[in-house]
VEXDREN-2710 file (C-alpha; in Angstrom, 1 decimal):
% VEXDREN-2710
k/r/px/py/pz
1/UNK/-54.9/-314.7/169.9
2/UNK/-55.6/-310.7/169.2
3/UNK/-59.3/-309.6/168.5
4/UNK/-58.0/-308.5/165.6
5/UNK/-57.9/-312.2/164.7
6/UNK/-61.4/-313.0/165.4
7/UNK/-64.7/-311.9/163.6
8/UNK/-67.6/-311.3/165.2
9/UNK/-70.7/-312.7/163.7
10/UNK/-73.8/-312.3/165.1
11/UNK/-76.3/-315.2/165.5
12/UNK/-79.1/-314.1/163.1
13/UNK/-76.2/-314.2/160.7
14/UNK/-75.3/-318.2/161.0
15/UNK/-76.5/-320.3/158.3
16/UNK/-78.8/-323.7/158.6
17/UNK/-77.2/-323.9/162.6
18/UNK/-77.6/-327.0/164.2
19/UNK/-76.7/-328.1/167.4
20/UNK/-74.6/-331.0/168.2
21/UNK/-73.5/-331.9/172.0
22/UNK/-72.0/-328.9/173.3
23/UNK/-71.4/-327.4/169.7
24/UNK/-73.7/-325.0/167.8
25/UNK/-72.5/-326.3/164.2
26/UNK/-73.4/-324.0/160.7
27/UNK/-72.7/-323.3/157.3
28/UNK/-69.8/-321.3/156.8
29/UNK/-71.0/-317.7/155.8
30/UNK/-67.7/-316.1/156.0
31/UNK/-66.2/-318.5/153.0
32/UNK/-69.6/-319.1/151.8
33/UNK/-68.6/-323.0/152.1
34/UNK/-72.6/-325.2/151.3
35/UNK/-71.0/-328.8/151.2
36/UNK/-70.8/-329.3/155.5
37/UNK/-71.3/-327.7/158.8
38/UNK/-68.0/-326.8/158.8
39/UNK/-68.1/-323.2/161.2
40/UNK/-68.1/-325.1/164.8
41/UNK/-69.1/-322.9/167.9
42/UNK/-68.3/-323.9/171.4
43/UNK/-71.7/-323.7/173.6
44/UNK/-70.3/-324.4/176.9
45/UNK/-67.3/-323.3/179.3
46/UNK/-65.4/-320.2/179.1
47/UNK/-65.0/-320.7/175.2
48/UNK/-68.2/-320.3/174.8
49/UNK/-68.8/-317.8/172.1
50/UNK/-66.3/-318.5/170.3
51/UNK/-66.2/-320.6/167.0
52/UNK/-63.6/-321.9/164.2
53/UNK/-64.0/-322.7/160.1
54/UNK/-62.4/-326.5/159.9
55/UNK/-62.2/-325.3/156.1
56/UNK/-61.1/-321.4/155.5
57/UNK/-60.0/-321.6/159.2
58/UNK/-61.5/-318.4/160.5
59/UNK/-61.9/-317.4/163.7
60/UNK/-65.5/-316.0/165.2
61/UNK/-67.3/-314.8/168.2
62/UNK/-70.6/-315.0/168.6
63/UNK/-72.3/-312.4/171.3
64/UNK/-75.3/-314.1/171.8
65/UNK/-73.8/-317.4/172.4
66/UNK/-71.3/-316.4/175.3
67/UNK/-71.8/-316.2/179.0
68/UNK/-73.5/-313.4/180.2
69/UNK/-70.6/-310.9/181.5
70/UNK/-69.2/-311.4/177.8
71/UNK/-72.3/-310.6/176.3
72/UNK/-72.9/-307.9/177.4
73/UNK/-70.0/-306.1/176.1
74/UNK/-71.0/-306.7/172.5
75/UNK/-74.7/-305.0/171.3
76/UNK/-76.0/-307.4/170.0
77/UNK/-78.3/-306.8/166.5
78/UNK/-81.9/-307.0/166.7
79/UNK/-83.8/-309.2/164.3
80/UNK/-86.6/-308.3/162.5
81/UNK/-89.4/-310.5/160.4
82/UNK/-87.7/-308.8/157.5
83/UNK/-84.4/-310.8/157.9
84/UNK/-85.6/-313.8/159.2
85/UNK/-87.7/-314.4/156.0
86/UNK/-84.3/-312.9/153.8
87/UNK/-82.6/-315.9/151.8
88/UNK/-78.9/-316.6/153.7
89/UNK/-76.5/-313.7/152.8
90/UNK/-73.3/-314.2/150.9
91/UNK/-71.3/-312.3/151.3
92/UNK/-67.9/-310.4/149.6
93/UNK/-65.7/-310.6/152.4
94/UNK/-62.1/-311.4/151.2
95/UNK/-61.1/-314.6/152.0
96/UNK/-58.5/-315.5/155.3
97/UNK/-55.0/-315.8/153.8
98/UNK/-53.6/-319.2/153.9
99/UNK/-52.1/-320.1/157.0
100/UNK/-48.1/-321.1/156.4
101/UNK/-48.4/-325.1/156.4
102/UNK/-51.5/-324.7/153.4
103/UNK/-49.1/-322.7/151.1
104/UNK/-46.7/-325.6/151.9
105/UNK/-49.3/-328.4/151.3
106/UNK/-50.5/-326.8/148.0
107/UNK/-46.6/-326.1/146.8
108/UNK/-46.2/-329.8/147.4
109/UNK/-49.2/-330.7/145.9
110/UNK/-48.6/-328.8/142.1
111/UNK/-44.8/-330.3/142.4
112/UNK/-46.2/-334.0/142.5
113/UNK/-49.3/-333.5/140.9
114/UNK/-47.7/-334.6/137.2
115/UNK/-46.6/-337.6/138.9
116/UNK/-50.1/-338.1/140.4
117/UNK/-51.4/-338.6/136.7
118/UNK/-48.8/-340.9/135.5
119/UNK/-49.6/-343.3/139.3
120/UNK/-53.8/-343.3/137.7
121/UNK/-52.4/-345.7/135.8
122/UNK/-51.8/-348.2/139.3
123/UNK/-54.3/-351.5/139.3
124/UNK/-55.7/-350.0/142.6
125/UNK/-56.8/-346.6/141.5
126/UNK/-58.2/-348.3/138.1
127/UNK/-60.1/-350.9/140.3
128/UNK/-61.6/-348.1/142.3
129/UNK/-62.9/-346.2/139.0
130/UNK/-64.2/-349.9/137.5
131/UNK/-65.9/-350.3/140.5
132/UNK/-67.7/-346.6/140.0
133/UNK/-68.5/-347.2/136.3
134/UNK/-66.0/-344.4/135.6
135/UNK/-63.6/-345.1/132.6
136/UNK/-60.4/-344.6/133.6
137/UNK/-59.9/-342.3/129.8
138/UNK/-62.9/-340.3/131.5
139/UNK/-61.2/-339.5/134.6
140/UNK/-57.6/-339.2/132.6
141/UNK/-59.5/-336.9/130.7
142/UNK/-60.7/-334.7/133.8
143/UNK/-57.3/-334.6/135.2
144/UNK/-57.6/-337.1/137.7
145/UNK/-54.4/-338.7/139.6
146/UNK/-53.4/-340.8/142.2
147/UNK/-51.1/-341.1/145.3
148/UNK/-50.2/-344.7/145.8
149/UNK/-50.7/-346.2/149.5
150/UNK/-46.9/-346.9/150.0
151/UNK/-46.0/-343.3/149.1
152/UNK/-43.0/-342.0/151.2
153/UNK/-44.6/-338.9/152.8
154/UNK/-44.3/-337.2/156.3
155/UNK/-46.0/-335.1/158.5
156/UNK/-48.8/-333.4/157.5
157/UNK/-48.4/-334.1/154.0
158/UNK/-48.8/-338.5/155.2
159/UNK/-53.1/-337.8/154.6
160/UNK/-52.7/-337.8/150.8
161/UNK/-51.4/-341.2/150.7
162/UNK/-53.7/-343.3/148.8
163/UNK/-56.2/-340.8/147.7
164/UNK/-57.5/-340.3/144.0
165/UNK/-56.5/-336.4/143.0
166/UNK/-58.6/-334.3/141.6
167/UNK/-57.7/-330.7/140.4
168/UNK/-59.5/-328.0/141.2
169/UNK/-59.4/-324.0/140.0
170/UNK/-61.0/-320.7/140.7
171/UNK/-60.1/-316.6/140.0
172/UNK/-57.3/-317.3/143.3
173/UNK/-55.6/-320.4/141.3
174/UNK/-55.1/-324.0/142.0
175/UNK/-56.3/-326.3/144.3
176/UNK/-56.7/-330.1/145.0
177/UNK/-58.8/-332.3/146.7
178/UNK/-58.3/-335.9/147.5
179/UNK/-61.2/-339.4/147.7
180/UNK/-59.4/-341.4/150.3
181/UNK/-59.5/-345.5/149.1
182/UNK/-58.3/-346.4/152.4
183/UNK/-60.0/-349.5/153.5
184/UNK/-61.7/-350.0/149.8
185/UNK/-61.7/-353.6/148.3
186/UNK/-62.9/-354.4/145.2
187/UNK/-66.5/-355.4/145.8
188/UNK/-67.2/-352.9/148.4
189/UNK/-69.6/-350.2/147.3
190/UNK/-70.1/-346.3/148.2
191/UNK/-72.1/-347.1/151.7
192/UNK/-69.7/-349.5/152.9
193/UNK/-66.7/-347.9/152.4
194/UNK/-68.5/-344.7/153.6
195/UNK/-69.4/-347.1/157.0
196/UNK/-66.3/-348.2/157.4
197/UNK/-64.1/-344.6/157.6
198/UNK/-66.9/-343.8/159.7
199/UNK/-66.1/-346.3/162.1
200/UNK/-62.3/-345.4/162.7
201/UNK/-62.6/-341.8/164.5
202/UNK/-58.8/-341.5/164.0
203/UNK/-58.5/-343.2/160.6
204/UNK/-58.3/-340.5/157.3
205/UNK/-61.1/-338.7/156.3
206/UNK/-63.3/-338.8/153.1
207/UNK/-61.6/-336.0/151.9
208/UNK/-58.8/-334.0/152.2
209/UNK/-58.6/-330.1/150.3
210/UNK/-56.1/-327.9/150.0
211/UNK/-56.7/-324.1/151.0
212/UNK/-57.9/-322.2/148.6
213/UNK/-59.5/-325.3/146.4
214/UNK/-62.0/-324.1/143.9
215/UNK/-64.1/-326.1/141.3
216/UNK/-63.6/-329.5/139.1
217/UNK/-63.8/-328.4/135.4
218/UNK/-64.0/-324.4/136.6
219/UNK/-61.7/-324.0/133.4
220/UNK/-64.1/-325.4/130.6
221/UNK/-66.6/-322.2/131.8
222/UNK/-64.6/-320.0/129.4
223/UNK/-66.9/-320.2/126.3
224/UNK/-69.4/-322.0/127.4
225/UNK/-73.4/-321.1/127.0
226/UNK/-74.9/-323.5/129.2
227/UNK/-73.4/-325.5/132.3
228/UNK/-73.9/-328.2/134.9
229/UNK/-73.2/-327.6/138.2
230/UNK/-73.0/-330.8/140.6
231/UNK/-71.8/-331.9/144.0
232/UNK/-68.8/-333.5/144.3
233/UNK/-65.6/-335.1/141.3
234/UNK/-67.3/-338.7/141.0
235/UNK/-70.9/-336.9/140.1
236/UNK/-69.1/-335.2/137.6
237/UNK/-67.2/-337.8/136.1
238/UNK/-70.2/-340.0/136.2
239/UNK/-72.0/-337.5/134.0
240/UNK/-69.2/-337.4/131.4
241/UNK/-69.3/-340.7/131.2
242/UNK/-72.2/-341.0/130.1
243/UNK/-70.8/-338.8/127.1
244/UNK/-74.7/-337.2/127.2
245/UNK/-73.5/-334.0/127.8
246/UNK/-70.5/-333.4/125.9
247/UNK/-71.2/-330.0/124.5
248/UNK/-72.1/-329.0/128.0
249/UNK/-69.2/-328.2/131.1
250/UNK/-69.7/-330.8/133.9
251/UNK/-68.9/-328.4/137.0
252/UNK/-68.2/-330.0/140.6
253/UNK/-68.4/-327.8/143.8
254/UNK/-66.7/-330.2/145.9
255/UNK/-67.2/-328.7/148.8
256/UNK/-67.0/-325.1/148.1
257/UNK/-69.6/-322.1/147.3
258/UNK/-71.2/-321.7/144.1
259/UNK/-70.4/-317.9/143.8
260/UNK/-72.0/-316.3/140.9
261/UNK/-69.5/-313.9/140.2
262/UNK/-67.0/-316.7/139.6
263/UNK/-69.2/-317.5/136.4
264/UNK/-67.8/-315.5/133.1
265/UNK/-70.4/-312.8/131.4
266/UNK/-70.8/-315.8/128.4
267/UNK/-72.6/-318.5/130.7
268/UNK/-76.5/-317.9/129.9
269/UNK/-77.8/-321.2/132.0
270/UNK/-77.0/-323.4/135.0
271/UNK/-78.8/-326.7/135.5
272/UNK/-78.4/-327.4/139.3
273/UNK/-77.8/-331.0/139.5
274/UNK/-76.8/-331.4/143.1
275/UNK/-77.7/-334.6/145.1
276/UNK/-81.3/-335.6/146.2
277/UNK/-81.8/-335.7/149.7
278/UNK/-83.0/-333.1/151.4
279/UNK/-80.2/-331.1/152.0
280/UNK/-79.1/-331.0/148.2
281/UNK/-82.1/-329.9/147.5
282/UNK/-82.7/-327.4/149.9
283/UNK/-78.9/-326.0/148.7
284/UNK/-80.4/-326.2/145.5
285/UNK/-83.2/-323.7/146.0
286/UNK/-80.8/-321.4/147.5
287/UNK/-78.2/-321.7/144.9
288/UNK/-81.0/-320.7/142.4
289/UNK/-82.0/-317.9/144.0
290/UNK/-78.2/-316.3/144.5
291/UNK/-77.6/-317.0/140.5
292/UNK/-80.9/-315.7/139.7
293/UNK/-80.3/-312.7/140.9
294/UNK/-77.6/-312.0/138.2
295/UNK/-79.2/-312.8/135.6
296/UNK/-78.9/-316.6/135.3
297/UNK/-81.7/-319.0/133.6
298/UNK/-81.8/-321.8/136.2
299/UNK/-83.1/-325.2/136.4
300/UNK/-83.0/-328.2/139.1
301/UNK/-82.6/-331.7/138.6
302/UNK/-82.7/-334.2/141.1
303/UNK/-81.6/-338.0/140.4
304/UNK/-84.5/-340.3/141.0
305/UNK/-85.0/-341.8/144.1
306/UNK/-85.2/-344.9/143.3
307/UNK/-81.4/-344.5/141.1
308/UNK/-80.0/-343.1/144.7
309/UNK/-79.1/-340.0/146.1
310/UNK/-76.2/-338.8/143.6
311/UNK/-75.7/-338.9/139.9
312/UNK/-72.6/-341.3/140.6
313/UNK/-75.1/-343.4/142.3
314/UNK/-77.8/-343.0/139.2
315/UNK/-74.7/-343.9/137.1
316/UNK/-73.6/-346.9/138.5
317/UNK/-77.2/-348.7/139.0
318/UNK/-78.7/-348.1/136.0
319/UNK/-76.5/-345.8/133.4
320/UNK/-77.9/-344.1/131.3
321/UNK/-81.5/-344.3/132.3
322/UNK/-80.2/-342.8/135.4
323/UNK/-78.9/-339.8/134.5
324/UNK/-81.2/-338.9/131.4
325/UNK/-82.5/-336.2/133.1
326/UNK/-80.3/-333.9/133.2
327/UNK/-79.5/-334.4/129.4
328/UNK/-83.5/-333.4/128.7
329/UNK/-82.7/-330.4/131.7
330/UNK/-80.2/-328.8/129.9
331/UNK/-82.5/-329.4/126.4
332/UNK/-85.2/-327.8/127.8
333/UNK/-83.5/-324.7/129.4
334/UNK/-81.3/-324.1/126.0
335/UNK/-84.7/-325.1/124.0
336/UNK/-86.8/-322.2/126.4
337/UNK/-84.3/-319.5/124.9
338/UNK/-82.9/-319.0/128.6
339/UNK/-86.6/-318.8/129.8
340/UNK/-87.2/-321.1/133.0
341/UNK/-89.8/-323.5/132.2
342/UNK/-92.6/-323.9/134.7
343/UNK/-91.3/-327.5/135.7
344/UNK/-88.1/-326.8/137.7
345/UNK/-87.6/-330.3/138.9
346/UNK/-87.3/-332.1/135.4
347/UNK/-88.8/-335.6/135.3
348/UNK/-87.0/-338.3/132.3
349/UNK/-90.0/-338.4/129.2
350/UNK/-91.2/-341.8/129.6
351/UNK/-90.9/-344.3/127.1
352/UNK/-93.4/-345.3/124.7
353/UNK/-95.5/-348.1/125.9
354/UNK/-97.6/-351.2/124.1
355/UNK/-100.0/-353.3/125.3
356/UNK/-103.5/-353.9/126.8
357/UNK/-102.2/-351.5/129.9
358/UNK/-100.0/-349.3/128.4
359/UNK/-103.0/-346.4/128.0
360/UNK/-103.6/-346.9/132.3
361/UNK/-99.8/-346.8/133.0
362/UNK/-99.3/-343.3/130.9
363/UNK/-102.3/-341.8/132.2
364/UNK/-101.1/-343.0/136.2
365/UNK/-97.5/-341.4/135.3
366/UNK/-99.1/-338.0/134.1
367/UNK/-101.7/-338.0/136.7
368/UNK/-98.5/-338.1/139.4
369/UNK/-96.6/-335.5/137.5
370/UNK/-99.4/-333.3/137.1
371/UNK/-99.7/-333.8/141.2
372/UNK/-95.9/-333.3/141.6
373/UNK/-96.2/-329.6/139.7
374/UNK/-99.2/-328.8/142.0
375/UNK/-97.8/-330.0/145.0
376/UNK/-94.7/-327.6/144.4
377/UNK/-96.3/-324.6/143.5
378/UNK/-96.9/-324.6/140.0
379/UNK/-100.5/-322.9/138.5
380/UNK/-102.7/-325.1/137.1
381/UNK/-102.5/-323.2/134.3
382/UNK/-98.7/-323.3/133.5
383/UNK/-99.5/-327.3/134.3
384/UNK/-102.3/-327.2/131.4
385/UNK/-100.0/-325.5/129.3
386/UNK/-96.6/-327.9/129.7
387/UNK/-98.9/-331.1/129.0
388/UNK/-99.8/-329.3/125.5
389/UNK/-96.6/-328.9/124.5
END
C-alpha cells in the first residue's frame, strides 16, 4: 500500500474512541459516519498505528498510537484545553472513491431493485412488516423491497439474499441498504432476532449498505419547511404509519452523517428524533449543535423509556401513544416561528384526568417535569414561563 493511500489522523482528532481488545475503535471522522464505531485501529504488533473505515473504507495512521521508532517520524500535534472542550469536527474532506467491487454491488443493486418491489409482495417479507406494526402500503409507499431467501446470487452479491431493501439518496446518487430476516420467525421480536445474529459470528450481518448510501426519504426534503430526522428505515416507517406526520418528511440516517449542507436553503426546522439510550442521545446533542450552526431551529425528542429505545419500538408497544411526541415536537417548533423553545426534550401533554386523585397525579407529573427542565439546564424562569403558556 503507498502512503499516498493512507491518511494520517492524529489522535486528538478521533471521535467518541473506545478501546476494545487490541483495537482502539471510533467514529468515523473522515466520512463523518455517527451510527457505529466503524474506524478500527490496530493497538498492538507492527500494525500498530494503522487503522481501516469498515464503511467508507479509508485507510489511516495514527502517530501517537504506533511503536515508538514510527512515532517519532511523524510530529505529532499538541492539544490544547481549547480543542478538547471543541464539539467533534466534521469535516469537508471529499469522500474515498468507491472501490471496483462497490460500483459493481450498487450497478447490480439499481438493475434488481424494480424487481425488489414487486418480491415485497412475498408472505415472508409481509410477515416481517405485520410483525413490526408497519403496513405493508406504508413501506410500498417508502419504496421498500425485498430479496427472497432462495434468490440465485453469487459471490459477494450472496449477503442480500433475504434482506428487506430500502432505498437510499444523497447529492452523490443512489444507494441501498438491506434488514437481514435471516433467522426471523413469526413470533420473534426485535431482541431476539437481534440475539440470535449475534450469536453466529459468521452468519449475515444486520445490515448490509452499498457505498455511497445516503438517506431514507432524502428526496421528500425538496419543499419541505420542517423535517424529522431519525435513526434507522423501520423508525421511519413506524412514524408514517402512524400517519401523525404526514405534512412533515420522515428522514432516516441509516447509518450515515447528518451533514447540514445536504439540507436544501427551504428547510427552516429539524426535530431530532434519534433513539433513547445514551448514545442517541448524546448524537443528538451533537447533531444539534452542527445544524445550529447554519441556521437551523432544532428540537430533540426522545421515545419514552418505558415505550423502548426506538420509535419502531414506541410504535409497536403502544402506537400512537408512543410516538405522540414527536407530533407535538414538530407543533411546537413550527408553532415557536422557528424559535427553539426552552424545553428541548419534548414530553406527550398528558391527558385530562377525573376523579378524587386526578388533582395529586397532575400536580406529581408537573412537579417531575418542572425537575426534568431544571435538572437539564433550563432557568427557572424560562420553566415559570412554559407552565404559563
Amino acid at each position: 500500500m503507498s502512503a499516498a493511500e493512507i491518511a494520517t489522523v492524529h489522535e486528538a482528532e478521533l471521535v467518541s474512541p473506545r478501546q476494545s481488545g487490541g483495537r482502539l475503535r471510533a467514529y468515523c471522522h473522515i466520512h463523518g459516519g455517527e451510527h457505529q464505531r466503524s474506524l478500527s485501529i490496530a493497538l498492538d504488533g507492527d500494525a500498530a498505528g494503522y487503522g481501516y473505515c469498515h464503511s467508507c473504507h479509508a485507510r489511516v495512521f495514527v502517530p501517537e498510537l504506533a511503536p515508538e521508532g514510527v512515532r517519532r517520524s511523524t510530529r505529532p500535534r499538541r492539544v490544547s484545553a481549547e480543542m478538547l472542550l471543541r464539539p467533534p469536527r466534521r469535516p469537508s474532506a471529499s469522500e474515498p472513491a468507491p472501490a471496483t467491487w462497490q460500483r459493481d454491488e450498487l450497478a447490480t443493486l439499481s438493475r434488481w431493485y424494480p424487481r425488489t418491489r414487486e418480491r415485497l409482495q412475498d408472505e415472508r417479507a409481509r410477515a416481517y412488516l405485520t410483525a413490526r406494526g408497519i403496513p405493508w402500503e406504508i413501506a410500498d409507499g417508502a419504496g421498500v423491497g425485498y430479496v427472497p431467501a432462495d434468490a440465485r446470487l453469487s459471490g459477494h452479491m450472496a449477503k442480500w439474499r433475504d434482506r428487506l431493501i430500502f432505498p437510499l439518496a444523497s447529492p452523490a446518487g443512489v444507494g441501498y441498504a438491506g434488514r437481514t430476516l435471516a433467522g426471523w420467525v413469526p413470533g420473534m421480536d426485535e431482541y431476539q432476532h437481534k440475539a440470535l445474529l449475534d450469536s453466529d459470528p459468521d452468519g449475515p450481518r444486520r445490515w448490509e449498505k452499498t457505498y455511497p448510501a445516503g438517506w431514507l426519504g432524502y428526496g421528500a426534503l425538496a419543499g419541505a419547511g420542517y423535517v424529522v430526522i431519525c435513526e434507522g428505515p423501520v423508525d421511519a416507517l413506524a412514524l408514517m404509519a402512524s400517519r401523525l406526520l404526514d405534512d412533515v418528511p420522515v428522514i432516516a440516517l441509516v447509518g450515515t452523517a447528518a451533514r447540514a449542507e445536504w439540507i436544501p436553503a427551504n428547510v427552516r426546522g429539524v426535530v431530532l428524533a434519534l433513539d433513547g439510550d445514551a448514545a442517541g442521545q448524546e448524537r443528538a446533542q451533537t447533531l444539534r449543535h452542527d445544524l445550529r450552526a447554519v441556521g437551523l431551529a432544532v428540537t430533540i425528542c426522545a421515545p419514552a423509556a418505558e415505550h423502548g429505545k426506538d420509535w419502531a419500538e414506541a410504535w409497536r408497544r403502544v402506537q400512537h401513544a408512543g410516538v405522540w411526541p414527536i407530533s407535538e415536537a414538530v407543533d411546537a417548533l413550527a408553532g415557536a416561528g422557528d424559535a427553539v423553545t426552552p424545553a428541548e426534550v419534548v414530553t406527550p401533554t398528558p391527558e385530562p384526568e377525573t376523579g378524587a386523585g386526578a388533582s395529586l397525579d397532575a400536580l406529581a407529573r408537573a412537579d417531575a417535569v418542572v425537575r426534568y427542565l431544571l435538572a437539564h439546564g433550563h432557568e427557572l424562569a424560562d420553566v415559570c414561563a412554559v407552565a404559563q403558556a
